[in-house]
LUMVO-470549 format. One record per atom (N, C-alpha, C, O): residue number from 1; residue in one letter; chain; atom name; x, y, z. Coordinates in steps of 0.05 Angstrom, whole numbers, padded with zeros to 5 digits. Example, Ala and Ser with C-alpha at 12.3 -4.5 7.8 and 13.67 -1.06 7.14 Angstrom:
// residues 2
<n = 1 | res = a | chain = A | atom = N | u = 00264 | v = -00114 | w = 00156>
<n = 1 | res = a | chain = A | atom = CA | u = 00246 | v = -00090 | w = 00156>
<n = 1 | res = a | chain = A | atom = C | u = 00264 | v = -00066 | w = 00156>
<n = 1 | res = a | chain = A | atom = O | u = 00285 | v = -00066 | w = 00169>
<n = 2 | res = s | chain = A | atom = N | u = 00257 | v = -00045 | w = 00142>
<n = 2 | res = s | chain = A | atom = CA | u = 00273 | v = -00021 | w = 00143>
<n = 2 | res = s | chain = A | atom = C | u = 00258 | v = 00001 | w = 00157>
<n = 2 | res = s | chain = A | atom = O | u = 00268 | v = 00023 | w = 00161>
//
This chain:
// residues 69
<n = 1 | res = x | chain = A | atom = N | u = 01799 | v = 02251 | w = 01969>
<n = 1 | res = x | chain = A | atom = CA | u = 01784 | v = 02229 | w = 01982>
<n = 1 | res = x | chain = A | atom = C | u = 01794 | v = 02225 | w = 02011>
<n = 1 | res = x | chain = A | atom = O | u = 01778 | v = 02226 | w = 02030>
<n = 2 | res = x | chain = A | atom = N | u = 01820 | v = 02219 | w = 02014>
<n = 2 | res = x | chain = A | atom = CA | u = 01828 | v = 02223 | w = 02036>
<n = 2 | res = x | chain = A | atom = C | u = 01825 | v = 02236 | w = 02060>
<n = 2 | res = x | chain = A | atom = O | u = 01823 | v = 02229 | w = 02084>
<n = 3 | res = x | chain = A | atom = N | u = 01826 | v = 02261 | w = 02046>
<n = 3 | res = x | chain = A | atom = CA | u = 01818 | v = 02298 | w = 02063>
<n = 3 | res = x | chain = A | atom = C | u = 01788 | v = 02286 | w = 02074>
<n = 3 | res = x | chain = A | atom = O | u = 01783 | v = 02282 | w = 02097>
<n = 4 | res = x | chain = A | atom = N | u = 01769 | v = 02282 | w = 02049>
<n = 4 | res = x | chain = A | atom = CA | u = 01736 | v = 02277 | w = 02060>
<n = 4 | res = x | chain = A | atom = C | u = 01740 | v = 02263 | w = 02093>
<n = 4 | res = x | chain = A | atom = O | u = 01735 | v = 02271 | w = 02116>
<n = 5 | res = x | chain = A | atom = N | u = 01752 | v = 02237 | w = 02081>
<n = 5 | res = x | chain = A | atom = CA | u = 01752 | v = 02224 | w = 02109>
<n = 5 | res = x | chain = A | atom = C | u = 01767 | v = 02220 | w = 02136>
<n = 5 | res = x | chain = A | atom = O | u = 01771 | v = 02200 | w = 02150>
<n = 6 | res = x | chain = A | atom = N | u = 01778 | v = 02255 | w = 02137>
<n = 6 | res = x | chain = A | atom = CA | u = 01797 | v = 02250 | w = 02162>
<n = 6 | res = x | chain = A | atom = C | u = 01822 | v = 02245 | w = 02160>
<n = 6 | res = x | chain = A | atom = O | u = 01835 | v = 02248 | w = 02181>
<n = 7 | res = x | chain = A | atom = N | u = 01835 | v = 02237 | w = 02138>
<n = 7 | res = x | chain = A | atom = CA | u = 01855 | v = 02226 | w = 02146>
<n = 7 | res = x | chain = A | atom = C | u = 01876 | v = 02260 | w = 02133>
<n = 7 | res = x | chain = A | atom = O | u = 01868 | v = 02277 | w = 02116>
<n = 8 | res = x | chain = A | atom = N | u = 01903 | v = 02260 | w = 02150>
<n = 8 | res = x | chain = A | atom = CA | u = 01912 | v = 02281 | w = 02149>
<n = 8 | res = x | chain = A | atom = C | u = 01928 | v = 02273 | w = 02113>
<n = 8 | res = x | chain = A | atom = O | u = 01928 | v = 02253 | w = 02099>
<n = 9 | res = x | chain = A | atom = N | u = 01936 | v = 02295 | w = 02111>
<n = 9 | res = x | chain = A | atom = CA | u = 01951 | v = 02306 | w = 02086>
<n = 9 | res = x | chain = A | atom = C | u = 01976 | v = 02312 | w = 02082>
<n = 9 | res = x | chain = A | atom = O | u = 01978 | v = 02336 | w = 02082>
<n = 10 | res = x | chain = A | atom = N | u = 01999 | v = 02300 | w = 02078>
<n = 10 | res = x | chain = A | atom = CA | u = 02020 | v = 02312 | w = 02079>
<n = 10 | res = x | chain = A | atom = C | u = 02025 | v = 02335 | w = 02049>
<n = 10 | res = x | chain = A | atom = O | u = 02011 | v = 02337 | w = 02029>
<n = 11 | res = x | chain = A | atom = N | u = 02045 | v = 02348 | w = 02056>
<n = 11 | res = x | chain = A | atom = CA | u = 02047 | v = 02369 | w = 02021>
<n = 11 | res = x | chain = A | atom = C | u = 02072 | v = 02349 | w = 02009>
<n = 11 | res = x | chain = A | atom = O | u = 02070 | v = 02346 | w = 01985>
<n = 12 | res = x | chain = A | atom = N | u = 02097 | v = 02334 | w = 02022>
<n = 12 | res = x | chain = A | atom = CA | u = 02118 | v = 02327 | w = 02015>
<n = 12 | res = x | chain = A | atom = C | u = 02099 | v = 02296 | w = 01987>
<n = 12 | res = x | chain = A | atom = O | u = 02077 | v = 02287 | w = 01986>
<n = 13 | res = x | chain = A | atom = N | u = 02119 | v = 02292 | w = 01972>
<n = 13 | res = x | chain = A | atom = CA | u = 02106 | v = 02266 | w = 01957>
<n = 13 | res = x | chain = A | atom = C | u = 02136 | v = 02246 | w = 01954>
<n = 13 | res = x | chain = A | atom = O | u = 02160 | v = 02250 | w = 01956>
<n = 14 | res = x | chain = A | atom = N | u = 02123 | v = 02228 | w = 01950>
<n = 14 | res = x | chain = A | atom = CA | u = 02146 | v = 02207 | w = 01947>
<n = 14 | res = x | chain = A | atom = C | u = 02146 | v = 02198 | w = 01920>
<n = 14 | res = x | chain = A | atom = O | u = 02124 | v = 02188 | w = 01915>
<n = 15 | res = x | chain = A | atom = N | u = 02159 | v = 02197 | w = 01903>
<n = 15 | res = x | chain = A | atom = CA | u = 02153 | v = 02192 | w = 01867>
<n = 15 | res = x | chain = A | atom = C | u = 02168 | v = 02161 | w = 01864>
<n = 15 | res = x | chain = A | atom = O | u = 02187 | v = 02153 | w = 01877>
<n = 16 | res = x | chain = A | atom = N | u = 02155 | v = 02149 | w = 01845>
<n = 16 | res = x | chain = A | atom = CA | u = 02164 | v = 02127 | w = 01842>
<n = 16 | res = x | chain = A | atom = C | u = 02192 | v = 02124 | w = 01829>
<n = 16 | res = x | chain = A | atom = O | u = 02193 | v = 02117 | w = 01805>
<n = 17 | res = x | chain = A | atom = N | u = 02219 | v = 02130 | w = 01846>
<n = 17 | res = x | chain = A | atom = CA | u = 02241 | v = 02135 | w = 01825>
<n = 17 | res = x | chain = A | atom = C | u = 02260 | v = 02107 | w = 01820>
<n = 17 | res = x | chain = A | atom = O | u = 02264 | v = 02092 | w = 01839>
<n = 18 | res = x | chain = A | atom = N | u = 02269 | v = 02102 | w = 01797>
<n = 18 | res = x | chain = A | atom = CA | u = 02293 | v = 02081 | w = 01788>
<n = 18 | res = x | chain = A | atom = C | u = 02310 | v = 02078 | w = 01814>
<n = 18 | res = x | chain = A | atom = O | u = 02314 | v = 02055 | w = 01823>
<n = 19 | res = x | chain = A | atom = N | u = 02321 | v = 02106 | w = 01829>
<n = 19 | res = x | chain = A | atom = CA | u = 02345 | v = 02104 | w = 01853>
<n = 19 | res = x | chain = A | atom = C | u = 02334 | v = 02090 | w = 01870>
<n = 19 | res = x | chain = A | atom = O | u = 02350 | v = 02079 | w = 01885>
<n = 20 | res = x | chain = A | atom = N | u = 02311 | v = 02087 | w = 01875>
<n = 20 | res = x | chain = A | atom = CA | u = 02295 | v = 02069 | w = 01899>
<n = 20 | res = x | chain = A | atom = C | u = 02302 | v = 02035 | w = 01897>
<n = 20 | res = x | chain = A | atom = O | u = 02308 | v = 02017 | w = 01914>
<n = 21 | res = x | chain = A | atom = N | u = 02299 | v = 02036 | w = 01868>
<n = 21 | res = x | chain = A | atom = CA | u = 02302 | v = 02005 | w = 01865>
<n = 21 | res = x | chain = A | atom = C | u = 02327 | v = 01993 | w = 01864>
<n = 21 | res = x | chain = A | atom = O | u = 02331 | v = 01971 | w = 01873>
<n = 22 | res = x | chain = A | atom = N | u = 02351 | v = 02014 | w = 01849>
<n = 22 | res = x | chain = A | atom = CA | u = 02379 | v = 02018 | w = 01855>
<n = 22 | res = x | chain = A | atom = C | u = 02392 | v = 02006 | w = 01873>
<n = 22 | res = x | chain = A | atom = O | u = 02405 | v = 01985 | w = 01875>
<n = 23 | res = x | chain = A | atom = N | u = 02382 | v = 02028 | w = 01891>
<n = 23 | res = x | chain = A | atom = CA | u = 02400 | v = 02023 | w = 01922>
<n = 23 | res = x | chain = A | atom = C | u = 02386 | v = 01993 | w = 01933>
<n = 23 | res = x | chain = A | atom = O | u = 02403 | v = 01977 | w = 01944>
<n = 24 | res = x | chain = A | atom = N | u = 02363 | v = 01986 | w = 01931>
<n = 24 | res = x | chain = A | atom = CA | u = 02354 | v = 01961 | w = 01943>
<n = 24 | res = x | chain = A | atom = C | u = 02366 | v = 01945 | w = 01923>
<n = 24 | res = x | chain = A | atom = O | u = 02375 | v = 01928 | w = 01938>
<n = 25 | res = x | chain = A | atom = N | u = 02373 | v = 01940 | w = 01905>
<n = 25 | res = x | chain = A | atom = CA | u = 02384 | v = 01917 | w = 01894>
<n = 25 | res = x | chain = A | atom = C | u = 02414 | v = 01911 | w = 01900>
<n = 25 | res = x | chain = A | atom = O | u = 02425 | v = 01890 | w = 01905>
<n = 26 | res = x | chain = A | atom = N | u = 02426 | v = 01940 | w = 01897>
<n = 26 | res = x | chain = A | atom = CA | u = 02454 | v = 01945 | w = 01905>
<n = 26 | res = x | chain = A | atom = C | u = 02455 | v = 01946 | w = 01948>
<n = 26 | res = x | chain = A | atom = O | u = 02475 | v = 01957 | w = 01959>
<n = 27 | res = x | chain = A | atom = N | u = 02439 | v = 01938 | w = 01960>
<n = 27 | res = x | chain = A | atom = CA | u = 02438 | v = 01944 | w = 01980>
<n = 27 | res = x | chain = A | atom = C | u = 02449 | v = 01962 | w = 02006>
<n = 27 | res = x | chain = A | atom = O | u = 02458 | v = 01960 | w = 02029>
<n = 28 | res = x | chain = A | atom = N | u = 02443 | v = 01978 | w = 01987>
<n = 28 | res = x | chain = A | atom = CA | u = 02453 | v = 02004 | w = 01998>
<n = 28 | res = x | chain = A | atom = C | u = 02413 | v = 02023 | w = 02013>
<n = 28 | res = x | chain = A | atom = O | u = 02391 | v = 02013 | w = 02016>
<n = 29 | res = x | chain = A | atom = N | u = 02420 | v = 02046 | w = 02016>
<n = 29 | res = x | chain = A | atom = CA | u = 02405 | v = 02068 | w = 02024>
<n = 29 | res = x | chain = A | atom = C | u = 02399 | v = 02089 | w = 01992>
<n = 29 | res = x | chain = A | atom = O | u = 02412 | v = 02082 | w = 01972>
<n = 30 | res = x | chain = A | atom = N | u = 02387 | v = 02104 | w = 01991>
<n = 30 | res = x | chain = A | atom = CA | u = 02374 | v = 02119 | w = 01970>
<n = 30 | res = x | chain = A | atom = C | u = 02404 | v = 02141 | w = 01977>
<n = 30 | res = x | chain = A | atom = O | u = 02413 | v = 02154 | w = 01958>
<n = 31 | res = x | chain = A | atom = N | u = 02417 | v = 02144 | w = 02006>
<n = 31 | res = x | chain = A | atom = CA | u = 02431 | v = 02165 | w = 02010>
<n = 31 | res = x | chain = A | atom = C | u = 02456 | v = 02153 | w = 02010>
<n = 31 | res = x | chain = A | atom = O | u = 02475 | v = 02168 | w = 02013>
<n = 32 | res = x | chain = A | atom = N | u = 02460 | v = 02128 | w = 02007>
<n = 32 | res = x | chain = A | atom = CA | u = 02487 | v = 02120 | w = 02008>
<n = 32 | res = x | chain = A | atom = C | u = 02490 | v = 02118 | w = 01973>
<n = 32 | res = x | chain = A | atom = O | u = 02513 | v = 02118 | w = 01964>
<n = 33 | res = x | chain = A | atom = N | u = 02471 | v = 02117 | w = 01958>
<n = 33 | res = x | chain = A | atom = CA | u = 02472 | v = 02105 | w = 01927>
<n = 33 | res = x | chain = A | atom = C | u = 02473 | v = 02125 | w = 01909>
<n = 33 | res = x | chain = A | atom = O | u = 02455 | v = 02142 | w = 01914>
<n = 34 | res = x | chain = A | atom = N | u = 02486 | v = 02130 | w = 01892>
<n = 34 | res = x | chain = A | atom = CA | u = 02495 | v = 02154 | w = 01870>
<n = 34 | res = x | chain = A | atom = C | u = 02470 | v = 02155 | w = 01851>
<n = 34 | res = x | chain = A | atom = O | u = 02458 | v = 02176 | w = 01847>
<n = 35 | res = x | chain = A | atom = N | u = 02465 | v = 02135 | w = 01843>
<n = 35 | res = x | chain = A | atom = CA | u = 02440 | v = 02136 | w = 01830>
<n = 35 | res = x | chain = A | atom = C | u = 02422 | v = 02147 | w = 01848>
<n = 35 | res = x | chain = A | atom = O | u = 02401 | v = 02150 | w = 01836>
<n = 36 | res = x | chain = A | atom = N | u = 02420 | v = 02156 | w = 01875>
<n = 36 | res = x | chain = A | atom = CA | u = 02394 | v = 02164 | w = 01892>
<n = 36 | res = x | chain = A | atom = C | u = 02386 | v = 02190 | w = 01893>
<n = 36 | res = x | chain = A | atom = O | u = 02363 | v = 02198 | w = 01895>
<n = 37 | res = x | chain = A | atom = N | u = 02402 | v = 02199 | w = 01892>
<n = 37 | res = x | chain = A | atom = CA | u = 02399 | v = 02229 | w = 01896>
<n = 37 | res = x | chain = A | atom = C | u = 02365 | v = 02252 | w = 01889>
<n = 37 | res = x | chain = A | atom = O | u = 02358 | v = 02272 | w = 01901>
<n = 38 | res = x | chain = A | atom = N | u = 02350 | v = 02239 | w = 01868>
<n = 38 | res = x | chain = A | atom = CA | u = 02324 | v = 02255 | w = 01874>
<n = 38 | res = x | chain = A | atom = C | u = 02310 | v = 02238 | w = 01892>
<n = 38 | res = x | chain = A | atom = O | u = 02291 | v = 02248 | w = 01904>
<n = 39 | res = x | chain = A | atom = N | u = 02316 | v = 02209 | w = 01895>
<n = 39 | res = x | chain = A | atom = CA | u = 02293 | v = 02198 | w = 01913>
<n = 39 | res = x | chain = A | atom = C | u = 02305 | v = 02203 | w = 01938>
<n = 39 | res = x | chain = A | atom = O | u = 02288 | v = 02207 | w = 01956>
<n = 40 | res = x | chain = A | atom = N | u = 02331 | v = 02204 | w = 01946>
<n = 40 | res = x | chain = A | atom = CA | u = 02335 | v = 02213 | w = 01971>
<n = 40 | res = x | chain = A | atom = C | u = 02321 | v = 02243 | w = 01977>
<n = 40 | res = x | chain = A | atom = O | u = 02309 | v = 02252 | w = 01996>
<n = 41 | res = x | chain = A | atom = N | u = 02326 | v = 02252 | w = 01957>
<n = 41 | res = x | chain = A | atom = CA | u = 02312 | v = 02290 | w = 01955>
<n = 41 | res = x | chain = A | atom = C | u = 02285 | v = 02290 | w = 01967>
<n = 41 | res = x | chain = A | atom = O | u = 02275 | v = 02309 | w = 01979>
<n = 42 | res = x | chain = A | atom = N | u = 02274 | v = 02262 | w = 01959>
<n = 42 | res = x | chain = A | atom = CA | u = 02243 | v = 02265 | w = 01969>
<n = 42 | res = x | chain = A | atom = C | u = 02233 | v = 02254 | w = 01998>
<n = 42 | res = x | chain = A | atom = O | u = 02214 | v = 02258 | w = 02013>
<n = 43 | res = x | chain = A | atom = N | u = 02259 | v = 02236 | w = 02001>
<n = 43 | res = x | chain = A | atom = CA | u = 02251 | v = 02220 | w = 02033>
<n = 43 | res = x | chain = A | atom = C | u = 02265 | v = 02244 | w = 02049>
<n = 43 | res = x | chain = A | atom = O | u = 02256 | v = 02246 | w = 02072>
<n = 44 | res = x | chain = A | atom = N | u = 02286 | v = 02263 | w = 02042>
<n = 44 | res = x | chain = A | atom = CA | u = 02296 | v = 02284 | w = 02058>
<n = 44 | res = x | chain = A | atom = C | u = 02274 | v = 02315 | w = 02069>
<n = 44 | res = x | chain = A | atom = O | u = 02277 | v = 02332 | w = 02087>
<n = 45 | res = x | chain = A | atom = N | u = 02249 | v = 02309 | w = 02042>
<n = 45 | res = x | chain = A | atom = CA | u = 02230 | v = 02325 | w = 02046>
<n = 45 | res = x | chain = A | atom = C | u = 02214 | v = 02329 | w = 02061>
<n = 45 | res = x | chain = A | atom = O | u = 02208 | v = 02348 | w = 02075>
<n = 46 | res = x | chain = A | atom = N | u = 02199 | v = 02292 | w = 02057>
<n = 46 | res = x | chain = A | atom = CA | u = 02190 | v = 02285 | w = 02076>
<n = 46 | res = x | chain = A | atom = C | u = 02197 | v = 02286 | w = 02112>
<n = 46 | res = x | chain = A | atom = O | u = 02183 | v = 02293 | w = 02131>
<n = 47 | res = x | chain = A | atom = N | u = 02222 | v = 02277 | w = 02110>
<n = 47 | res = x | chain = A | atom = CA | u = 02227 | v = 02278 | w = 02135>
<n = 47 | res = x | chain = A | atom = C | u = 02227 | v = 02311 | w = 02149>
<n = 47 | res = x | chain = A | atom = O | u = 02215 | v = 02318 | w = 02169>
<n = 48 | res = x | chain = A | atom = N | u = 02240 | v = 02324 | w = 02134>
<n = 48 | res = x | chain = A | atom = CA | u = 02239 | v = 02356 | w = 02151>
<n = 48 | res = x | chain = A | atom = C | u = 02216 | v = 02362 | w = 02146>
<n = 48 | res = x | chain = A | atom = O | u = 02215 | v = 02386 | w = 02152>
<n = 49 | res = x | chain = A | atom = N | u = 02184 | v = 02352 | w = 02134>
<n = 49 | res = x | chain = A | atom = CA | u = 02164 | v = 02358 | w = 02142>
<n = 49 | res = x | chain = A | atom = C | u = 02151 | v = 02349 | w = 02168>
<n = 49 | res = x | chain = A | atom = O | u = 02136 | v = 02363 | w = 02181>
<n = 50 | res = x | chain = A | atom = N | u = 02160 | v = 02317 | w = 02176>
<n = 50 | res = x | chain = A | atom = CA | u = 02150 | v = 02310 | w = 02197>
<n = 50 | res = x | chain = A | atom = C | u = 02155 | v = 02317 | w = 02219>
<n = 50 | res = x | chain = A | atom = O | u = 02140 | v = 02315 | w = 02239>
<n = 51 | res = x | chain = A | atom = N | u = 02188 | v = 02331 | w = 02217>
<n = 51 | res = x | chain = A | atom = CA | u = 02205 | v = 02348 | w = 02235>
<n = 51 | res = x | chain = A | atom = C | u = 02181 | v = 02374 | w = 02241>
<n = 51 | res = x | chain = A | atom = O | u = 02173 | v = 02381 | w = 02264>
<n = 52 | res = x | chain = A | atom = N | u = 02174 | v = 02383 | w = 02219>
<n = 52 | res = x | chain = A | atom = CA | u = 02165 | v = 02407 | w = 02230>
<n = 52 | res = x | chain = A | atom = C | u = 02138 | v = 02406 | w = 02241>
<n = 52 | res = x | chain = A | atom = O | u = 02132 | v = 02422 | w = 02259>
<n = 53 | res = x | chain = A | atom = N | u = 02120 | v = 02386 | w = 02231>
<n = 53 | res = x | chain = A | atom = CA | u = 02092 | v = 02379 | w = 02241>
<n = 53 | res = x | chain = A | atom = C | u = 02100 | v = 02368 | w = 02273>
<n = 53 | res = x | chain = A | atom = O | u = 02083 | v = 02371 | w = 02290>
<n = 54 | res = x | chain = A | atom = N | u = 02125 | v = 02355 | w = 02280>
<n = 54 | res = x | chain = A | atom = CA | u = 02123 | v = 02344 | w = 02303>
<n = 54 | res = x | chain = A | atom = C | u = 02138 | v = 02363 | w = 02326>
<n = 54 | res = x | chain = A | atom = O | u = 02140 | v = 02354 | w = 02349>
<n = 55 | res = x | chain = A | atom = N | u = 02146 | v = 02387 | w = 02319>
<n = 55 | res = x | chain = A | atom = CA | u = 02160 | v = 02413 | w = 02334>
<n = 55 | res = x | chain = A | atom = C | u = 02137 | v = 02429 | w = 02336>
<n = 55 | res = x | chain = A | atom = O | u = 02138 | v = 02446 | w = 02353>
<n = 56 | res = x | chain = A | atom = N | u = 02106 | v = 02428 | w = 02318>
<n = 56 | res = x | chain = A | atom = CA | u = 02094 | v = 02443 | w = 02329>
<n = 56 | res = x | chain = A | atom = C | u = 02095 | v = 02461 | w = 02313>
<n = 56 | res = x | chain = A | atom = O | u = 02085 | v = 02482 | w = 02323>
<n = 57 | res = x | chain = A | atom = N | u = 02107 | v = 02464 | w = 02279>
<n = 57 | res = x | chain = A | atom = CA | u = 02112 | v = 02490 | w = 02266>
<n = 57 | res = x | chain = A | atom = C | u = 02098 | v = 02490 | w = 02239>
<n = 57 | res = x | chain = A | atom = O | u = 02095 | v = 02509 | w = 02223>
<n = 58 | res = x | chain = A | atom = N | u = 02091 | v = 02464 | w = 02239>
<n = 58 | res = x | chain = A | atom = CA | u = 02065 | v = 02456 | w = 02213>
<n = 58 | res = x | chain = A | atom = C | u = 02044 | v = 02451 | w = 02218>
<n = 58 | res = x | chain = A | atom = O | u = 02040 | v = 02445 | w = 02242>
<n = 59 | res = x | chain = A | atom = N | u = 02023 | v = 02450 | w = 02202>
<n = 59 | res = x | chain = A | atom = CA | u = 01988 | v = 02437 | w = 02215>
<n = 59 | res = x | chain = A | atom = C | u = 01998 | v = 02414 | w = 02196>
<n = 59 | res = x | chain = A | atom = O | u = 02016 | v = 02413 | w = 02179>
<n = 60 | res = x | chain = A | atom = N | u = 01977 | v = 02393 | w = 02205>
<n = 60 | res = x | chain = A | atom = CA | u = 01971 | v = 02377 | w = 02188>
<n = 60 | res = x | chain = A | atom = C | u = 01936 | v = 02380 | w = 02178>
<n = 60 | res = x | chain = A | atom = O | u = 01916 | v = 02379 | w = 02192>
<n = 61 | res = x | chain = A | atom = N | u = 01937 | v = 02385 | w = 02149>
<n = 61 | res = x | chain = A | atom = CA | u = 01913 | v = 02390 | w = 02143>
<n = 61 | res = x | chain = A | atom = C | u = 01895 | v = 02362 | w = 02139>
<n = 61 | res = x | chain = A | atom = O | u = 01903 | v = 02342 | w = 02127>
<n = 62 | res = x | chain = A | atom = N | u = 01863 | v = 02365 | w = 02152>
<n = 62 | res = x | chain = A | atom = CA | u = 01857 | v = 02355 | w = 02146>
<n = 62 | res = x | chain = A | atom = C | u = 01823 | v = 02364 | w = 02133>
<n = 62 | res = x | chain = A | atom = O | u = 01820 | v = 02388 | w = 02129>
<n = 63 | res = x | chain = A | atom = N | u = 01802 | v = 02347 | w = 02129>
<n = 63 | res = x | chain = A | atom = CA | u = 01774 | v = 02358 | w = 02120>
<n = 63 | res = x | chain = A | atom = C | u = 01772 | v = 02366 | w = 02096>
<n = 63 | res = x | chain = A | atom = O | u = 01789 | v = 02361 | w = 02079>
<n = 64 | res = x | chain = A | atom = N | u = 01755 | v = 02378 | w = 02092>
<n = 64 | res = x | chain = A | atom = CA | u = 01750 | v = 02386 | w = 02068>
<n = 64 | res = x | chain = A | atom = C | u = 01763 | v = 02403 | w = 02063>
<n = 64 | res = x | chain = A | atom = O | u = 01754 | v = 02408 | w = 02040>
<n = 65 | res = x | chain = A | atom = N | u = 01784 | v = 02422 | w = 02068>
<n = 65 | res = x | chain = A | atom = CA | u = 01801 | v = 02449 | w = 02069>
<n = 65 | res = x | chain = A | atom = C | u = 01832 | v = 02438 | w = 02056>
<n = 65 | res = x | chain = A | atom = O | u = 01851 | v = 02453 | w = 02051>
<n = 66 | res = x | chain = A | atom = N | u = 01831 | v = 02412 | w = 02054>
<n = 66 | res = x | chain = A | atom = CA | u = 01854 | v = 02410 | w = 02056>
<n = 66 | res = x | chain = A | atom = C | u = 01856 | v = 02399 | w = 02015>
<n = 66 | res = x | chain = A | atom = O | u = 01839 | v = 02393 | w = 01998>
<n = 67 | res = x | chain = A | atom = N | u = 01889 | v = 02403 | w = 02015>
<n = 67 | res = x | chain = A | atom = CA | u = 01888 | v = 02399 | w = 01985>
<n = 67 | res = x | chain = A | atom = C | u = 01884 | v = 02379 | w = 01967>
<n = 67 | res = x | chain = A | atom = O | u = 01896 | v = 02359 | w = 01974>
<n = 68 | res = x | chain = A | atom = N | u = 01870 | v = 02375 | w = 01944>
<n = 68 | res = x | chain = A | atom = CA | u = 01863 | v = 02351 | w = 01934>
<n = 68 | res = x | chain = A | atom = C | u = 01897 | v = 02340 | w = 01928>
<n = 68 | res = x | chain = A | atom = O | u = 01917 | v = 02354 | w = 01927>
<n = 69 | res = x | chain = A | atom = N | u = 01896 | v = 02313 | w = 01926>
<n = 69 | res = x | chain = A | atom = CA | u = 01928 | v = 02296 | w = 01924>
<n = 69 | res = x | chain = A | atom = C | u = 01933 | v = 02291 | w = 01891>
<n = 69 | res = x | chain = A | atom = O | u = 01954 | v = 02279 | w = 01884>
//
């Protein structure tokens, strides 16, 4: 639905994990908190995707070509 209307696509996903809520209660970071470690895994994904879309070494897909979510 997204793709239909333009809007770009990332491939990275963010999952709803326990360590998220963890570290915010314990007020810490997903990367400072022991319990974080896959949700950090996924904001660490994210980010070296945006790294590479913003160096110029990824597309960002969008339209109909791009993958359903």
């Amino acid at each position: 639905m997204a793709a239909t209307n333009g809007f770009p696509i990332l491939k990275s996903e963010i999952v709803n994990r326990v360590g998220f809520a963890e570290a915010l209660t314990m007020g810490t970071s997903v990367f400072e908190w022991a319990g974080g470690r896959e949700a950090a895994q996924d904001i660490q994904k994210l980010c070296l995707e945006l790294e590479r879309i913003n160096d110029g070494e990824e597309i960002i897909h969008t339209g109909p070509t791009a993958e359903s979510a």
